[in-house]
C-alpha positions as CSV (number, residue, x, y, z in Angstrom):
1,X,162.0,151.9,154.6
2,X,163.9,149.2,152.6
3,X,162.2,147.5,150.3
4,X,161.7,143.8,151.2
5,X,162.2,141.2,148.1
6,X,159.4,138.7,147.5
7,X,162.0,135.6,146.4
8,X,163.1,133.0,148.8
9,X,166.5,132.7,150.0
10,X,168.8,131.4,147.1
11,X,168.5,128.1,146.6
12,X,165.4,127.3,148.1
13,X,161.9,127.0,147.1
14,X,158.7,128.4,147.9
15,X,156.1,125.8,147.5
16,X,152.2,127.0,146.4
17,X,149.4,124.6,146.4
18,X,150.4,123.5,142.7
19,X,153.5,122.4,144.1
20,X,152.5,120.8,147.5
21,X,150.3,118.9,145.4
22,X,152.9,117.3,143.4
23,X,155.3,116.7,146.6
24,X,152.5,115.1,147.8
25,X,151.8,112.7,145.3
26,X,156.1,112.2,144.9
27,X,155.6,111.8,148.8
28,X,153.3,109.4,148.8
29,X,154.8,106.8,146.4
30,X,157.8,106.5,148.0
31,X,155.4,105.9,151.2
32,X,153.6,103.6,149.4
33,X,156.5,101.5,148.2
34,X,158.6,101.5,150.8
35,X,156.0,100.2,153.3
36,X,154.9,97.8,150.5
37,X,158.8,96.3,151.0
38,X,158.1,96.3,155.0
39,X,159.8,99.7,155.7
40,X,158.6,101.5,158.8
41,X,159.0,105.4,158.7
42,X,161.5,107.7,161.0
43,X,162.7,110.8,161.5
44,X,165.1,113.3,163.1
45,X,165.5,116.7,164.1
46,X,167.4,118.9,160.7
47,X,170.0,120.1,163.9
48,X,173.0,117.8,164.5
49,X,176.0,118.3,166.6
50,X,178.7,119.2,163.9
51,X,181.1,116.4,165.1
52,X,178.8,113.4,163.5
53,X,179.5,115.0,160.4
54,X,183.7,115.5,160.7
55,X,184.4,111.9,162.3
56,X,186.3,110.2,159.9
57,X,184.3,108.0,157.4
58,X,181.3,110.0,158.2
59,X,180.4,112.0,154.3
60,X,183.5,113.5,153.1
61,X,186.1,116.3,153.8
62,X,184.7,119.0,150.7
63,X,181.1,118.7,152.3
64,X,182.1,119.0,155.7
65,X,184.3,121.9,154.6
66,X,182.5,123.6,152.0
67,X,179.0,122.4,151.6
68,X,177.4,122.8,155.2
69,X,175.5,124.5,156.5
70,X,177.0,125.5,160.0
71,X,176.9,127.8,163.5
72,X,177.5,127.9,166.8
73,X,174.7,128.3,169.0
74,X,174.1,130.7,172.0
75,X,175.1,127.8,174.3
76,X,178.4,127.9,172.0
77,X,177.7,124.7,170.5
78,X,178.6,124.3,166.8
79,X,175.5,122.9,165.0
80,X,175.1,121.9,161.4
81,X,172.0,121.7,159.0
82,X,172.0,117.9,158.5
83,X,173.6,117.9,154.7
84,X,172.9,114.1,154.7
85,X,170.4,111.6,156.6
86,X,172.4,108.6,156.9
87,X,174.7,109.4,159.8
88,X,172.0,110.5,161.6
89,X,170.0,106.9,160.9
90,X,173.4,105.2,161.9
91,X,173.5,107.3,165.0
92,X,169.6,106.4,165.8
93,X,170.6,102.7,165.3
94,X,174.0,102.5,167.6
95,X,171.5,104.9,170.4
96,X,168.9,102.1,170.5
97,X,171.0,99.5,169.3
98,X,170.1,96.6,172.5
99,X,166.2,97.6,171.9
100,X,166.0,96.8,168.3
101,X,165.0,93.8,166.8
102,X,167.7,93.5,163.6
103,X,167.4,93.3,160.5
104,X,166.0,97.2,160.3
105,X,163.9,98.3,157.7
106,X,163.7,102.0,157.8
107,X,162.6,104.7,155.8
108,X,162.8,108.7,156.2
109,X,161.6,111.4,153.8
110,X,163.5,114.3,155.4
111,X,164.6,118.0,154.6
112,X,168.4,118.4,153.9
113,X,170.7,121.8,153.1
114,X,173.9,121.6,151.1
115,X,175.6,125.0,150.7
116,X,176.6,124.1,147.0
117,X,176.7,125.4,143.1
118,X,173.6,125.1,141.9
119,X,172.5,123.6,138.7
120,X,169.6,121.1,137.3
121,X,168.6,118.7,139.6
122,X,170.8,120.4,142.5
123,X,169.1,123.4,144.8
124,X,170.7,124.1,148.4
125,X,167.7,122.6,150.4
126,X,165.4,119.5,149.1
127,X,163.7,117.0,150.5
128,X,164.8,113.1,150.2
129,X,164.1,109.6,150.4
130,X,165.7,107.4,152.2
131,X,166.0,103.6,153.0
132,X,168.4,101.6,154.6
133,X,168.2,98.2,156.0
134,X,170.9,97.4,159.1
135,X,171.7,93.9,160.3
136,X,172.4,92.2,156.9
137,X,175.7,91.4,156.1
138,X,175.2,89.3,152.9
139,X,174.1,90.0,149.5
140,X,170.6,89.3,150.0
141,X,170.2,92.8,151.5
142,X,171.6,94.5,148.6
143,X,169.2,92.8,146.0
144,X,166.0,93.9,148.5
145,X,167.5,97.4,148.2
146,X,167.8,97.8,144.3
147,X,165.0,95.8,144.0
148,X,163.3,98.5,146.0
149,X,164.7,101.4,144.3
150,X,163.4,99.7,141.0
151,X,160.1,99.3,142.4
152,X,160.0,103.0,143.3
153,X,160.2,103.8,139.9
154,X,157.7,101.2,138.3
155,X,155.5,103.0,140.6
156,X,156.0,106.3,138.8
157,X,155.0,104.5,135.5
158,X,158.7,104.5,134.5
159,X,160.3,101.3,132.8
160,X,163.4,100.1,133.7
161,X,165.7,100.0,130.0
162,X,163.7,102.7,128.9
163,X,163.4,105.6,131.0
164,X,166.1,104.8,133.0
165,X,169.2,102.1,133.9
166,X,170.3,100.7,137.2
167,X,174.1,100.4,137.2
168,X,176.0,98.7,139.9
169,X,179.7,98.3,141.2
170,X,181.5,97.3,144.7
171,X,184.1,99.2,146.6
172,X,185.0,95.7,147.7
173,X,185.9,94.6,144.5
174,X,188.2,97.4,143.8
175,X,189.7,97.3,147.1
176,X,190.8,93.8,145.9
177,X,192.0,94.6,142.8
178,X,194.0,97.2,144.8
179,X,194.9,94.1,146.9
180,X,196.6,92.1,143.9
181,X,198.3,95.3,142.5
182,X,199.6,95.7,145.9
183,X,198.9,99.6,145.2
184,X,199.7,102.2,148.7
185,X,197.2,104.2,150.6
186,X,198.4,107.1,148.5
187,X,197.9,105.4,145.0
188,X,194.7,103.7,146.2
189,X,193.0,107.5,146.6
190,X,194.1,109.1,144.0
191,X,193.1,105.9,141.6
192,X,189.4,106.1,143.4
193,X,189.2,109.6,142.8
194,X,190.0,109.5,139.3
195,X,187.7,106.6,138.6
196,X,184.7,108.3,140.2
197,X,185.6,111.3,137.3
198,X,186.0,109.0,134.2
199,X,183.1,109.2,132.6
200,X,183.9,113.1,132.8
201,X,187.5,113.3,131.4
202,X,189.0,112.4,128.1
203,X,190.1,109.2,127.3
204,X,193.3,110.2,127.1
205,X,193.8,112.2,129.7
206,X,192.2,109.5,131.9
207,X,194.7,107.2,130.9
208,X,197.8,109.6,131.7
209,X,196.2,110.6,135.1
210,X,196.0,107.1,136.3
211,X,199.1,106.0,134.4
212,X,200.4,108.9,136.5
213,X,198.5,107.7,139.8
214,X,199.5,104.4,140.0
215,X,202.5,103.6,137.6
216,X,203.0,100.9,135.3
217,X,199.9,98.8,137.3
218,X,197.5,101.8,135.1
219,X,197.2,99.1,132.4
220,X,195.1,96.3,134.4
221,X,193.2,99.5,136.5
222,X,192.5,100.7,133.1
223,X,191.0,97.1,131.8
224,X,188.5,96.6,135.2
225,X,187.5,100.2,135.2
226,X,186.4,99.7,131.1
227,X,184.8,96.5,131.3
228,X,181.1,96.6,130.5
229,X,180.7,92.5,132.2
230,X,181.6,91.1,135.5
231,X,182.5,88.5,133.8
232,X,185.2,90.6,132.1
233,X,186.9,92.3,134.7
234,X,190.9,90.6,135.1
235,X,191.7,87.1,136.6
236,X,193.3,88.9,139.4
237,X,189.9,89.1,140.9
238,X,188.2,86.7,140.1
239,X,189.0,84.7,142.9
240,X,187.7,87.4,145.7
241,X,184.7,87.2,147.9
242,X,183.8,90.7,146.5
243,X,183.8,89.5,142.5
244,X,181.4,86.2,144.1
245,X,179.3,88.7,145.8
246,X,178.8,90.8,142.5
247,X,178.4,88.0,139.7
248,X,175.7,86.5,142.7
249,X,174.1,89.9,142.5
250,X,173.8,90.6,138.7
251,X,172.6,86.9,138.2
252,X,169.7,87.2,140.7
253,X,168.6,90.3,139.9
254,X,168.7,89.2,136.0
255,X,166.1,86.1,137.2
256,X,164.2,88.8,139.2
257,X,163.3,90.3,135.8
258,X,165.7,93.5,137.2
259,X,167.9,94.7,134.8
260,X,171.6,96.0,136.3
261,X,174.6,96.8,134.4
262,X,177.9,96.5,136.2
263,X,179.7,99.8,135.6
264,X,183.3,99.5,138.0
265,X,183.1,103.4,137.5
266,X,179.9,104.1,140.1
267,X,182.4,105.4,143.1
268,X,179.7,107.3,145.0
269,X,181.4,110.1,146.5
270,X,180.5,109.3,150.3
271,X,183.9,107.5,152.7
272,X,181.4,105.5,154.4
273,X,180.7,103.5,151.5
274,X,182.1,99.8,152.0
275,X,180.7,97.4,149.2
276,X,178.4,97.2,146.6
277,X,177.1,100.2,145.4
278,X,174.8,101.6,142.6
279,X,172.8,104.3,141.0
280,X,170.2,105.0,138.8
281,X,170.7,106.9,135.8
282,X,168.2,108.8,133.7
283,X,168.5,108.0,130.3
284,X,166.7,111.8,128.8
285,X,169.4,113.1,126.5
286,X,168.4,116.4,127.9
287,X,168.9,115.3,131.5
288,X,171.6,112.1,131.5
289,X,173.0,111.9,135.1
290,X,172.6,109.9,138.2
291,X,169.0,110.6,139.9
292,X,169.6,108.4,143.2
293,X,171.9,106.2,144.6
294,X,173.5,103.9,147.3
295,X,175.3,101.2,148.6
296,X,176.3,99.3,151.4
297,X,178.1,100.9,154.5
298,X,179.2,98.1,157.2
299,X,181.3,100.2,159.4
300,X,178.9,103.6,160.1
301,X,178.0,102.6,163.3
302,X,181.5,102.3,164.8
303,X,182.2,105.9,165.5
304,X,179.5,105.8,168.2
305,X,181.0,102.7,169.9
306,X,180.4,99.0,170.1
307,X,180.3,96.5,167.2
308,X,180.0,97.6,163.7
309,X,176.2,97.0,162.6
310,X,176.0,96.2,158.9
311,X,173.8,98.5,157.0
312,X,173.0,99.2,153.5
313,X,170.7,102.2,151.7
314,X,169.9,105.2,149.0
315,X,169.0,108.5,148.9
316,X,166.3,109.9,146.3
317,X,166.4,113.3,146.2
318,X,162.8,115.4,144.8
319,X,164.4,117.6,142.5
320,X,166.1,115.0,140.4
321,X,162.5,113.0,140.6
322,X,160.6,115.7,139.6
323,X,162.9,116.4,136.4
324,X,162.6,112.8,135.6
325,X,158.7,112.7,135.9
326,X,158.4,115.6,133.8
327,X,160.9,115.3,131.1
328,X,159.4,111.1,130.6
329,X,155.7,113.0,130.5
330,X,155.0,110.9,134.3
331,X,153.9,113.8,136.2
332,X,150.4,112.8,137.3
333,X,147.9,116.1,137.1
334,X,144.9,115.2,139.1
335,X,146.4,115.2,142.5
336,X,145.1,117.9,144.2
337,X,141.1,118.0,143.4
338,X,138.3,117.3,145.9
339,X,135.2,115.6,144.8
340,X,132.8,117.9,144.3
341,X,132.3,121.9,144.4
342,X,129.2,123.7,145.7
343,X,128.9,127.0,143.4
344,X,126.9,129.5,145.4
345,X,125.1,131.7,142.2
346,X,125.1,134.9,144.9
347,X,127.1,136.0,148.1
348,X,124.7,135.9,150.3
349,X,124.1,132.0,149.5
350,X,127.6,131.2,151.0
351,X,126.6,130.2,154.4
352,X,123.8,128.0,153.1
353,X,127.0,126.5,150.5
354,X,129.0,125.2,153.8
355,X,126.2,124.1,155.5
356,X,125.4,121.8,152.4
357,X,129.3,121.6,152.0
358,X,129.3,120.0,155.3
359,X,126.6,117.7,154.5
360,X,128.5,115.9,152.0
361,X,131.8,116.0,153.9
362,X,130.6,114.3,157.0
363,X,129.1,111.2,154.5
364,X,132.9,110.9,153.1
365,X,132.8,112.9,150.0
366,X,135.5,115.5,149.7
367,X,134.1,119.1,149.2
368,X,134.7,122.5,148.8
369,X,132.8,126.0,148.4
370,X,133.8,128.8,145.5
371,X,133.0,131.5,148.0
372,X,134.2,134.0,145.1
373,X,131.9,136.6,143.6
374,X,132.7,134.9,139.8
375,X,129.9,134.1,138.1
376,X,128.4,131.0,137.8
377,X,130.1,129.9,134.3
378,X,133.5,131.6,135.4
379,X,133.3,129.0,139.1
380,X,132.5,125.7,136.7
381,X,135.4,126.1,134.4
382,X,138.0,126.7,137.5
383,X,136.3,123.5,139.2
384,X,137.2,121.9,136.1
385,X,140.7,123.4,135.6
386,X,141.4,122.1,139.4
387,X,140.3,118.6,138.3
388,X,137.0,118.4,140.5
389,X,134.5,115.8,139.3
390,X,131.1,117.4,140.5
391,X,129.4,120.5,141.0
392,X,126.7,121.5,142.5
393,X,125.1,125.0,141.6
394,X,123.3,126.8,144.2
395,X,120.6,129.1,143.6
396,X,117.3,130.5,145.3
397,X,115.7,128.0,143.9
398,X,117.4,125.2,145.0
399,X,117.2,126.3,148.0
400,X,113.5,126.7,148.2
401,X,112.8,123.4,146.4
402,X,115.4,121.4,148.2
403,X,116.0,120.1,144.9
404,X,120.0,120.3,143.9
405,X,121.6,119.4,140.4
406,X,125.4,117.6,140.4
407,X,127.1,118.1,137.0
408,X,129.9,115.3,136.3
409,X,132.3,117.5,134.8
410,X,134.0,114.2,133.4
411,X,130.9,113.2,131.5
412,X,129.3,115.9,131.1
413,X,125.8,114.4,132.6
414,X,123.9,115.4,135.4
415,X,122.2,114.0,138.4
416,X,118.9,115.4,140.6
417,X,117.8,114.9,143.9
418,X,117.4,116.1,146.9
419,X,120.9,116.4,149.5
420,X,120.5,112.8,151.1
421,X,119.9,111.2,147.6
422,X,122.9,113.0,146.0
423,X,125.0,112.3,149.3
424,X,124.3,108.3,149.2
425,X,125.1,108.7,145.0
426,X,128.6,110.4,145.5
427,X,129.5,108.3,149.1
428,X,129.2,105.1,146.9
């Protein structure tokens, strides 16, 4: 008989209580915030019809082609794992378009598989957040997003200059600098492609790429695509809706007490994305990159028909989160305790354990039994290891006397009475 291996599929992750218990809390956050904006949560089936995923615009051509996960099923139907939830919310939206009431505030936390190389903060399969507004067309929506995505991370304890920064950009506006170059389809890619790699290459071999890209216009690609101001970035621009739209952004978010820094180099790699976009960048020297991000993506909806419906949103993935909490020391520990533990002293007192167990569960108090054979010293240090707060010890004699103990393991005092007077002292 072969020998089965006990290691998930490469990629993925296994997830023991320890770890449930910190998705949980990650989870629950994001919940938390996004509701706090007005959000309302959705979801989807991980299945979609592989065509959402190849329409033009929908992600791009090296996920479709090397980064799904796809089959045909036995009705011969090619199905993909969704790699990515926003053509899926854009397909919701266009379904039920004439029953909902726009603008759309709605968040998802679902499970997503991208066959790619693995490395830290990247695994094949992870879960992510995402929120996306629809119905917006102005630059209003975009501050609630970022504003959002800031909030998310105040929430974790982090502080925005510190731990991490918030850079922003527009696809608009370098689709009008394209516009006054008067640059072709052809140059136009290959110039967005390179700037999305910048801040990977050489300067040198930056500038000789482009120069070779786009010609003698490199120069004035060269000066938006370095300048660390809006207010910087060439004449040629300035007059655009797009460079209005930005310097409105970056002024109201300063007066919001939200710090962004315009960086023309944040691309984001998607072909739905239209306008402004952004992403938020750990600033660990151990772990420097680009946790989440997002933008604005007005023409989604088209490929299933009708009018365009604006929309704007991010994606926050839990792997890159969960770095960030632990390298910045944000990991919160005491996630996954109950209230109080009822410590049997011998096996034969478990059943009277859940019976008092039950007592204090049904007045609110969160419980559990060590039904273990440890001794009594051995169960009271892995209550407190697991971050419970009481313990009640149960012996013969308590249970002829009707007389319990609760140790707070945080204070290291103790309480008598009998059940109904410890009950009403831990329900309050």
């Amino acid at each position: 008989m072969t020998k089965l291996t006990t290691n998930p599929y490469k990629g993925v992750r296994d997830f023991y209580p320890e770890d449930m218990a910190a998705q949980r809390y990650m989870f629950d956050v994001w919940r938390m915030t996004a509701e706090h904006f007005g959000f309302e949560q959705y979801d989807a089936s991980i299945l979609e019809p592989s065509e959402l995923y190849k329409s033009k615009g929908a992600v791009n051509e090296e996920m479709v082609n090397e980064q799904t996960y796809t089959f045909t099923d036995r009705g011969d139907r090619e199905v993909t794992l969704r790699p990515e939830m926003t053509p899926t919310v854009a397909r919701m939206v266009a379904h039920k378009r004439r029953d909902l009431h726009f603008p759309v505030r709605w968040y998802s936390i679902p499970n997503l598989f991208r066959y790619e190389r693995m490395q830290r903060g990247r695994l094949r399969e992870h879960w992510q957040l995402n929120c996306d507004i629809f119905g917006v067309d102005d630059v209003s929506a975009d501050i609630e997003i970022i504003l959002l995505a800031n909030e998310i991370f105040k929430n974790f304890g982090a502080i925005n200059g510190k731990q991490y920064n918030i850079h922003v950009s527009s696809r608009r506006l370098l689709e009008a600098l394209y516009d006054a170059l008067d640059l072709d389809t052809d140059a136009r890619t290959a110039a967005t492609r390179l700037a999305d790699r910048k801040n990977k290459m050489e300067a040198v071999d930056f500038k000789a790429k482009m120069t070779e890209a786009v010609g003698n216009k490199a120069s004035e690609v060269l000066t938006f695509l370095n300048a660390d101001n809006i207010n910087v970035v060439p004449d040629s621009v300035k007059t655009s809706e797009a460079y209005a739209e930005m310097k409105t952004l970056v002024e109201t978010m300063k007066e919001m007490h939200c710090k962004v820094i315009f960086d023309p180099t944040i691309i984001r790699g998607f072909d739905y994305y239209t306008g402004i976009v952004f992403e938020v960048v750990d600033l660990d020297p151990e772990n420097n990159r680009a946790m989440m991000g997002g933008g604005r993506y007005d023409n989604l909806t088209e490929v299933f028909g009708g009018e365009p419906i604006t929309g704007i949103g991010f994606g926050f993935g839990d792997v890159t989160l969960k770095d960030f909490l632990i390298s910045h020391d944000l990991m919160t520990t005491d996630i996954m305790s109950v209230t109080l533990a009822v410590l049997p002293t011998d096996l034969a007192l478990n059943l009277e354990a859940q019976k008092i167990a039950q007592e204090f569960r049904v007045a609110g108090v969160a419980t559990k039994v060590d039904l273990s054979g440890k001794k009594v010293g051995k169960k009271i240090s892995l209550a407190g290891e697991q971050f419970v707060d009481y313990v009640l010890v149960l012996g013969e004699d308590e249970v002829k006397s009707k007389s319990y103990k609760v140790k707070d393991l945080i204070e290291g005092t103790e309480i008598t009475g009998t059940l109904e007077e410890l009950i009403e002292k831990l329900a309050n």
